[in-house]
N, C-alpha and C positions, 0 to 999 in steps of 0.2 A: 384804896381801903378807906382813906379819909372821907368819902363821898358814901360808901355803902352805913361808915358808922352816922352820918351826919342823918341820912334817912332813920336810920333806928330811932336816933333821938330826936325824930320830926315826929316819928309814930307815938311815941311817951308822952310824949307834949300835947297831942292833937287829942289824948285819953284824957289826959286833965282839963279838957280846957271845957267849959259848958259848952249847953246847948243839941247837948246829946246826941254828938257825933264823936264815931270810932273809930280808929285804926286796927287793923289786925295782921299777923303778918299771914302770909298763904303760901306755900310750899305747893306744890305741883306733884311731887314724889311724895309726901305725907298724903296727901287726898289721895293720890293713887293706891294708896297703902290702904288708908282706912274707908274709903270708898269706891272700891273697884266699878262697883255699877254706874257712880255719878261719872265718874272718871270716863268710863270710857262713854257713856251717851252725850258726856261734854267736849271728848274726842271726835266724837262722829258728827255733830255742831258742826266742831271748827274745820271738819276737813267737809263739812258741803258748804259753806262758805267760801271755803279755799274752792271747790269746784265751781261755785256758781259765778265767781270773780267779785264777790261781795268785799271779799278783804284782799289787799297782794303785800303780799312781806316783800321790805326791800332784801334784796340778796345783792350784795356786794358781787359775789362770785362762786362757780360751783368749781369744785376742786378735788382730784383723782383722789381716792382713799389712801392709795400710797402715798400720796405726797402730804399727810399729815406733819411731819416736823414741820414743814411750808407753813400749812396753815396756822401753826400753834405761834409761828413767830409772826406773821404777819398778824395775826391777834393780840399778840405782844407789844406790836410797835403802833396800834392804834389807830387812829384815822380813818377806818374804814367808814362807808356810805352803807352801810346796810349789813345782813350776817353773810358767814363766809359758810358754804355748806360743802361737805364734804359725799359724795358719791361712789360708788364702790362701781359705779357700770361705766365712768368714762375713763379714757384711755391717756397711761400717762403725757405729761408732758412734755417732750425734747427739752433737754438742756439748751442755750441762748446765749 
């Protein structure tokens, strides 16, 4: 929490400072809201990007949709190398 308020008051500060340069915060789900059109031809961007191999997300690990509580704590305990994605087509995991 400490580190998400330390950006907020990077963005306030980077408003004042000369030289007319801004900060703005951007929401993803407000664009979507009030721009559905930009939204989704900025969606379609990023996923021929993602096709083309222009960009690769690190993904930590892909992980059965049931096993959500899993993931929610291993997001919890942090240290991860990339995002954890969750899947609904792979098949659980045996217990270990």
């Amino acid at each position: 929490m400490a580190t998400m308020l330390m950006w907020i008051a990077r963005l306030y500060i980077w408003s004042w400072l000369p030289g007319k340069r801004r900060a703005r915060f951007f929401s993803i789900n407000a664009m979507r809201l009030r721009h559905p059109a930009w939204f989704k031809q900025d969606l379609a961007h990023l996923f021929s990007l993602l096709e083309s191999g222009a960009i690769r997300p690190r993904v930590s690990e892909r992980i059965p949709l049931e096993e959500v509580a899993e993931a929610h704590r291993r997001l919890e305990a942090g240290g991860l190398e990339g995002k954890l994605v969750l899947c609904p087509d792979l098949p659980r995991r045996r217990a270990a």
